[in-house]
C-alpha positions as CSV (number, residue, x, y, z in Angstrom):
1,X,1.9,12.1,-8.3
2,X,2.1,11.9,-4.3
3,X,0.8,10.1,-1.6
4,X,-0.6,12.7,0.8
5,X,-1.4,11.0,4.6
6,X,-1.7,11.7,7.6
7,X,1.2,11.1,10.3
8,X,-1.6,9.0,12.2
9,X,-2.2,6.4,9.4
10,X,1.5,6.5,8.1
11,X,2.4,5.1,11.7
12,X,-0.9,2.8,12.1
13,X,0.4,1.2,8.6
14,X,4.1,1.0,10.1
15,X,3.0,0.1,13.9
16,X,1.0,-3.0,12.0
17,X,4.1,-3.9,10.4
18,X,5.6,-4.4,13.8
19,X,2.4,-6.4,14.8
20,X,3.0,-9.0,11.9
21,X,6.9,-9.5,12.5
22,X,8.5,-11.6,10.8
23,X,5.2,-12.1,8.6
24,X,4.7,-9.2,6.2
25,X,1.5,-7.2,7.1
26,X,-0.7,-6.1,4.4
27,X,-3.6,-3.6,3.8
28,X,-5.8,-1.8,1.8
29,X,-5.5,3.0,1.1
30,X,-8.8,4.7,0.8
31,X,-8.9,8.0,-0.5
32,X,-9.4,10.2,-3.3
33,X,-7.5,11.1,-6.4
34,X,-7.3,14.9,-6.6
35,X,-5.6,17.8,-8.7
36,X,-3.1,20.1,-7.0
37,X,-2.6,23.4,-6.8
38,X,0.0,23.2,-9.0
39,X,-2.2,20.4,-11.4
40,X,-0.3,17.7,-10.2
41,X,-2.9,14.6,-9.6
42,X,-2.6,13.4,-5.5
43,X,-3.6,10.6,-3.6
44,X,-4.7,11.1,-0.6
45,X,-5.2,8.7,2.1
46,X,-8.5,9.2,4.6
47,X,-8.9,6.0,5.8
48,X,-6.5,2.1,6.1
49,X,-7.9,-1.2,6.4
50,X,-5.7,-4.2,7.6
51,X,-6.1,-7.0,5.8
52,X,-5.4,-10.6,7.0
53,X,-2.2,-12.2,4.9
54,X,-3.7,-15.0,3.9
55,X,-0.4,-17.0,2.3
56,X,0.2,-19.8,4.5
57,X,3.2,-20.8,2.5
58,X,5.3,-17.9,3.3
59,X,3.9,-15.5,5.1
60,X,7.2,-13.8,6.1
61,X,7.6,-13.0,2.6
62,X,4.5,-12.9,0.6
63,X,1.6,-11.8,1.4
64,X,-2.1,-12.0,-0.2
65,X,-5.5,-10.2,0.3
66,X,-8.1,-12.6,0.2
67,X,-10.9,-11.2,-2.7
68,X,-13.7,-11.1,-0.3
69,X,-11.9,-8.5,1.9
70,X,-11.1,-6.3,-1.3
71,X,-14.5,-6.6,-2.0
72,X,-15.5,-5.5,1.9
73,X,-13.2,-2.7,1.0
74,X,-14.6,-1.4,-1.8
75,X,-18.2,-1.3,-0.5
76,X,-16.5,1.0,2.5
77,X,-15.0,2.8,0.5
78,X,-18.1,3.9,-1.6
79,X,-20.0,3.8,1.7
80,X,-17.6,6.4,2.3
81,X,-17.5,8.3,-0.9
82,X,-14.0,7.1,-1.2
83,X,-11.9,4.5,-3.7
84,X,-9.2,2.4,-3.4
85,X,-6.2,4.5,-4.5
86,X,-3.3,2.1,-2.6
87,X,-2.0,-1.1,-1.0
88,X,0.4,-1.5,1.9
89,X,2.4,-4.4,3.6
90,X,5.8,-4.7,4.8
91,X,9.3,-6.1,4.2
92,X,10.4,-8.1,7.3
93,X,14.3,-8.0,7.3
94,X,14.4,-6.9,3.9
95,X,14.4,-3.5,2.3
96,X,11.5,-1.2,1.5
97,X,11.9,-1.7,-2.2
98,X,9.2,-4.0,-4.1
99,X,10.2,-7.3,-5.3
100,X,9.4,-9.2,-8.8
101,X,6.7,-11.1,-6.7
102,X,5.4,-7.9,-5.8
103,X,5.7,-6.3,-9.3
104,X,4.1,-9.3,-10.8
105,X,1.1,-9.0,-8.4
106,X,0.5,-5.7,-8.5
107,X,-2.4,-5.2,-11.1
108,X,-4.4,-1.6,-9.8
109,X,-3.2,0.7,-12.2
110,X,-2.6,4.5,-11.0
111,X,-2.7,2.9,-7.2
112,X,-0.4,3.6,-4.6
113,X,2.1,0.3,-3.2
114,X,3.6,1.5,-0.3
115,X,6.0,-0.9,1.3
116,X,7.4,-0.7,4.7
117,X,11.4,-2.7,5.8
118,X,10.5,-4.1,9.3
119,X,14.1,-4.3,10.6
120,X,14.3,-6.8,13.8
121,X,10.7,-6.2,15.0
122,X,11.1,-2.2,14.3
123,X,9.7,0.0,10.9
124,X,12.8,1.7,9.5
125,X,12.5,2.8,5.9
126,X,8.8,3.6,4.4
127,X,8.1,4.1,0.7
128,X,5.7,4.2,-2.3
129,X,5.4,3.2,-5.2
130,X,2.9,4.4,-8.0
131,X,1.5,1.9,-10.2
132,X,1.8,3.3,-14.1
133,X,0.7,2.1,-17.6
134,X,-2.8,0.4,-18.9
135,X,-1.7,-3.2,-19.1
136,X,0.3,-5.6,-18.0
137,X,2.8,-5.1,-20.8
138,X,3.3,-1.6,-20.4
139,X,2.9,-1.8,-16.5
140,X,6.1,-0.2,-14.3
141,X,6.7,1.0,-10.8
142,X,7.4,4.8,-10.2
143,X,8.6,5.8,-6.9
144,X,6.2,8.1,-5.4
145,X,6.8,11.1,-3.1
146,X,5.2,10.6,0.8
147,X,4.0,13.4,1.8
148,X,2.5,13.7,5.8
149,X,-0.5,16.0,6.3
């Protein structure tokens, strides 16, 4: 399964990275889930929303979306005739692979975590990771293609 967005909100997501250095950024995906050509499922991206990190403890390596913005965000997104299909933040100084903090808190299952490395102030490496299995036992993180519309 891919993550289909445009080159517009791939460097919104990456440019608010940059914003938050050296706190990680994070965000909410709305889209839809859809069926390739080809019968592969897609997610595709139509619209972000920052969110504020609200971890006060470490902020340049944690990062948390406070429930009533997911909850703002899911009242957009069926304003919008969208759903949440993904989460972004970034990786100051640290490498766009997710951590066991970030596997531990990652509980949307067939959603999109992309994670961005914030090298020195600038957005290097982007990538995404697909949220798989029906519970938290059988939980795991797939990588998942980008693709830029």
């Amino acid at each position: 399964m891919s993550l289909q967005l445009s080159k517009s909100l791939y460097d919104q997501l990456r440019s608010h990275g940059e914003e938050t250095y050296p706190h990680e950024c994070c965000g909410i995906l709305l889209g839809r889930s859809t069926d390739s050509a080809d019968g592969e499922p897609t997610l595709t991206v139509h619209h972000l929303i920052r969110a504020g990190n609200t971890r006060t403890d470490s902020a340049h390596n944690r990062y948390n979306i406070a429930p009533q913005e997911l909850i703002a965000a899911q009242r957009e997104a069926r304003k919008q005739g969208l759903d949440i299909v993904g989460f972004y933040h970034s990786h100051p100084d640290h490498p766009a692979q997710w951590s066991p903090t970030d596997f531990a808190e990652a509980h949307w299952f067939g959603c999109a975590y992309v994670i961005t490395a914030i090298e020195k102030g600038t957005a290097k490496i982007t990538k995404s990771f697909l949220l798989t299995g029906t519970s938290e036992d059988t939980k795991a993180f797939s990588p998942q293609p980008i693709q830029l519309l």
